[in-house]
Every structure is written in structure tokens, then in C-alpha cells.
C-alpha positions in Angstrom: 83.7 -38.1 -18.9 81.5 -34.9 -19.2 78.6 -34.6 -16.7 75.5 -34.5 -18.8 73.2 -31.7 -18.1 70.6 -31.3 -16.0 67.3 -30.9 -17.5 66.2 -27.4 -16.0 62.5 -27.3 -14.1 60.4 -24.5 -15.8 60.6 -21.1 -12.9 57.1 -20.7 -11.4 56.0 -17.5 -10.1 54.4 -17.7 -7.0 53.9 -13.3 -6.3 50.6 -13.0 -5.7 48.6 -10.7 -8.1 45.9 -8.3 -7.5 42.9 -9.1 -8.8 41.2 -6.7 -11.6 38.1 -7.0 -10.1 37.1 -4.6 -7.7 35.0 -4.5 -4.9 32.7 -1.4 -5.8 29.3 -2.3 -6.1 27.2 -2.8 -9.2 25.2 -0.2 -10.2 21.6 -1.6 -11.3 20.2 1.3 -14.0 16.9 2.5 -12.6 14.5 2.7 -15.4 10.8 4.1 -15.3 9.5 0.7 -15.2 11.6 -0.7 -12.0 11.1 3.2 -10.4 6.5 2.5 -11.2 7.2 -0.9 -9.7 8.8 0.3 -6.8 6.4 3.1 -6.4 3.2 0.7 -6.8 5.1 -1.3 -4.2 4.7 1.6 -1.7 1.3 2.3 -2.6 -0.4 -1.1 -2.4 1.6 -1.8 0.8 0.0 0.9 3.1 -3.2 0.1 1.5 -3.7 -3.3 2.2 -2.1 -2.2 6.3 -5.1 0.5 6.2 -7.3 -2.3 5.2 -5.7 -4.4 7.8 -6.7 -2.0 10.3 -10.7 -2.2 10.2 -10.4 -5.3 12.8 -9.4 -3.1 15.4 -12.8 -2.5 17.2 -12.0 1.1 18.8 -12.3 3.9 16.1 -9.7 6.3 17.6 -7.0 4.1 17.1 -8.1 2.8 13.5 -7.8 6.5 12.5 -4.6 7.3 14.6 -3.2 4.2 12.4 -4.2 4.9 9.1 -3.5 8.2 9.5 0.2 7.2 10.1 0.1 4.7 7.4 -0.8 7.3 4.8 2.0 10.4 5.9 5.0 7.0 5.8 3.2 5.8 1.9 3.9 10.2 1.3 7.0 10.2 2.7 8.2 7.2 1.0 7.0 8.3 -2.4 8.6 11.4 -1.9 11.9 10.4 -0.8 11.8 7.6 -4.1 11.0 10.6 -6.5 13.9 12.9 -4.8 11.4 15.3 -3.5 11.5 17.1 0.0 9.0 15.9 2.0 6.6 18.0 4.6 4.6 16.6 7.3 2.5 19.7 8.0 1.8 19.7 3.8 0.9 16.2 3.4 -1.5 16.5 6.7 -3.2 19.3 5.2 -3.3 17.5 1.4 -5.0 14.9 2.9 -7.6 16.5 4.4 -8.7 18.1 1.6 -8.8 15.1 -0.3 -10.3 13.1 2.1 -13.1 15.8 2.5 -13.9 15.9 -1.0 -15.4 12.6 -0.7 -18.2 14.6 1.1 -21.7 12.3 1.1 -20.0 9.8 0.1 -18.0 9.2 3.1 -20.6 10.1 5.4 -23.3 7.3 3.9 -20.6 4.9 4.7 -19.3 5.9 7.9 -23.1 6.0 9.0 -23.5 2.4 7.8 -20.5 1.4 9.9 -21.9 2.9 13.1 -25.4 0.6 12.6 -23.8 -2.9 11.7 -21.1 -2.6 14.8 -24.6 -1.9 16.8 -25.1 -5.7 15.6 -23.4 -8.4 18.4 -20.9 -10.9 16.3 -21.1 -11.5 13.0 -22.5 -7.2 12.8 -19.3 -6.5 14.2 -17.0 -8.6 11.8 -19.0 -7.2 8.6 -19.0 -3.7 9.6 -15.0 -3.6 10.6 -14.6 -5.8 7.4 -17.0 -4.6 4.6 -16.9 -1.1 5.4 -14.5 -0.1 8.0 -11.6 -1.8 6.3 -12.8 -0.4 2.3 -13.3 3.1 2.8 -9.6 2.8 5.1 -8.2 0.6 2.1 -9.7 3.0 -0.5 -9.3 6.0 0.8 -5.0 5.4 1.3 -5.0 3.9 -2.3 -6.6 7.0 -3.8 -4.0 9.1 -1.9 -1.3 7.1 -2.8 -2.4 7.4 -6.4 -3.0 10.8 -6.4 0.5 11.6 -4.7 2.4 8.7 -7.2 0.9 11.2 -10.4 1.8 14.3 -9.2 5.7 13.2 -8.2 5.9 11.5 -11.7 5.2 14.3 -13.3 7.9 16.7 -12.1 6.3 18.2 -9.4 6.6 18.8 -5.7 4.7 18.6 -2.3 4.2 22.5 -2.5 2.5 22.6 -6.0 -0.3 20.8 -6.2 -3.5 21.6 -7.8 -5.8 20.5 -5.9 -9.0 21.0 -8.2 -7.4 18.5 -10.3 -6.2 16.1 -7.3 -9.8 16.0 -5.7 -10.9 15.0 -8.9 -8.7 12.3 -10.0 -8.9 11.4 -6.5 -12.3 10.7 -6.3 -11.7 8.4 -9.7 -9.0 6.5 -7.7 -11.1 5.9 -4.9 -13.6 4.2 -6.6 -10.9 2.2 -8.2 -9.5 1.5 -4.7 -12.7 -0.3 -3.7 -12.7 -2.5 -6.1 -9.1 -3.7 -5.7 -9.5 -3.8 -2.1 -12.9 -5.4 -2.4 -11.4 -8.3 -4.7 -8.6 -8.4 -1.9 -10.8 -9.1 0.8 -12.8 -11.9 -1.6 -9.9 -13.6 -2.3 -8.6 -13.3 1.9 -12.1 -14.8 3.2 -13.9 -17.1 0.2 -12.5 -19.9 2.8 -14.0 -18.4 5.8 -17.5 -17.4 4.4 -19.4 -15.6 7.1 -22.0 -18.7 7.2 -24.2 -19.6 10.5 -26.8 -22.3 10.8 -30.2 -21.3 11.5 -31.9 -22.4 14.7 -35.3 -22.7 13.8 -35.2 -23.7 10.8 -31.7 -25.8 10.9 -30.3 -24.3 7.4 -27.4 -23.0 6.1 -27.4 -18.9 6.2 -24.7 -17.0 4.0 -24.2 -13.2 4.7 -22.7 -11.9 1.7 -22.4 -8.3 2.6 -23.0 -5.6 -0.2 -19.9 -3.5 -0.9 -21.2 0.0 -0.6 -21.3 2.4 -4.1 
């Protein structure tokens, strides 16, 4: 009798294949709106550190650290923007800015001086309230005025700085107020509040931010 056939298994290639995929990584486009969001980033961080900064009691170092904080918010913007960045520049930049603040800066260092003269509380409101804004402001101004002039094409060398004192001196009044409404928000649960001996009442110091 014939042998009937065998029914034949279906072949099965077990070769490995290379994946298509490769390992490269995605490229995320940068657009202006992710590069401003990065750039505020920078900005808003060293601000709040300079703010940060006006509870350290000994002067020297508050300006030693702000002072540091404001050439790595330069630095970073410049390095974001592609632009080569100079220390001895940016120094110089700042002082000139800084300085065009003028009375202003004066008044409010001078109001510092008297309230840390005051034991306890003196000390918290002066380090806090005025210390801390002008610090806060002043790196936020900077920082604005720096973030601008980077957007706009140009370099660390070619700054007008007629036109940077003055928009500047518009951004540090902004500053204030954002770092003003920072400290609000960071303290409305820790009022500065005491009870009266005498007269056995509640007292709430609501320092004045200065104009």
C-alpha cells in the first residue's frame, strides 16, 4: 500500500532581525515660547535665591551671595542665547545698573540699617521687607534687562546702556512687586504678630514695602 503523506509543518524563521528603530535621541524643536520659558526659568530662579538671601544677618556675605547669584543668572542666559559670556563685562554691567538706582537705593539701604538697630522682630522685618526686596528686585531687573538684550540679537559687548538703565529702572519696580507678592504669599501663615504686655492685645506689624 502507498504511505500517505505527511502533512508538512509551516518553516518558521527564527534569524533575529534588527530592529528599524534606532537609538538616536529625539530631537524636541525649540520654539521662542519653550526658549522665554526657559529663559524666565533662569531669571525668576536667582531672584527668589537673592531674595532668599536677606535672612543672613551679616551684610558682607548677603552681597558676596547675590553678587554670585546674579554673574551665574548672566551666564546662564548667555550660554541659552549662544552668546560668549564675560565675567569682567557682566561685573561692570551690573554696576552701572545697579548705580542708576541712585536715591532710590540709598533711602532703602538707610532704612535697613535703622530697623536691624531694632532687637527681634526689627531684625526679621528689616532682613525680610527690605533687605530681601531690593536683593530680589534688584537681580530681577538685571535679569530682565540681560533676557531683552540677548533676545534681540545682541551680545554682552553691545549694550546701550542709556537704554538698559532705563528699562532697568522700569523692571525694578516691577521686581518689587513680584517679589513683594512672593514674600505675602511665603508668610500670610506666619504673620509677624506679638501680644501686647500692658494692654494684653493682639499687635500685627504689617511692614510698608518701600516706593
Amino acid at each position: 500500500m502507498p504511505k500517505a503523506n505527511a502533512t508538512a509543518e509551516p518553516f518558521v524563521d527564527i534569524t533575529p532581525v534588527e530592529s528599524p528603530i534606532t537609538a538616536e535621541p529625539v530631537k524636541v524643536a525649540v520654539t521662542p515660547e519653550t526658549h522665554r520659558t526657559e529663559s524666565d526659568n533662569i531669571v525668576m530662579k536667582a531672584t527668589y535665591a537673592s531674595l532668599g538671601i536677606g535672612f543672613i544677618p551679616v551684610p558682607i556675605v548677603d552681597i558676596i551671595a547675590v553678587s554670585g547669584f546674579q554673574m551665574k543668572m548672566i551666564a546662564e542666559l548667555s550660554e541659552l542665547h549662544n552668546v560668549k559670556f564675560s565675567e569682567h563685562t557682566a561685573r561692570n554691567i551690573i554696576t552701572s545698573l545697579v548705580g542708576s538706582l541712585g536715591p532710590v537705593i540709598i533711602g532703602q539701604m538707610a532704612a535697613r540699617t535703622l530697623l536691624k538697630m531694632v532687637p527681634g522682630v526689627g531684625t526679621a522685618i528689616a532682613s525680610l521687607w527690605v533687605q530681601g526686596l531690593i536683593d530680589g528686585a534688584a537681580t530681577y531687573g538685571i535679569g530682565r534687562v540681560f533676557q531683552e538684550h540677548f533676545e534681540k540679537g545682541g551680545t554682552i559687548l553691545d549694550m546701550d546702556m542709556k537704554k538698559a538703565k532705563e528699562y532697568f529702572l522700569i523692571k525694578f519696580k516691577e521686581g518689587k512687586t513680584v517679589v513683594a507678592k512672593s514674600v505675602g504669599n511665603a508668610t500670610s501663615a506666619a504673620a509677624s504678630t506679638f501680644r501686647s504686655k500692658d494692654k494684653q492685645e493682639i499687635v500685627t506689624v504689617a511692614p510698608t514695602v518701600p516706593a
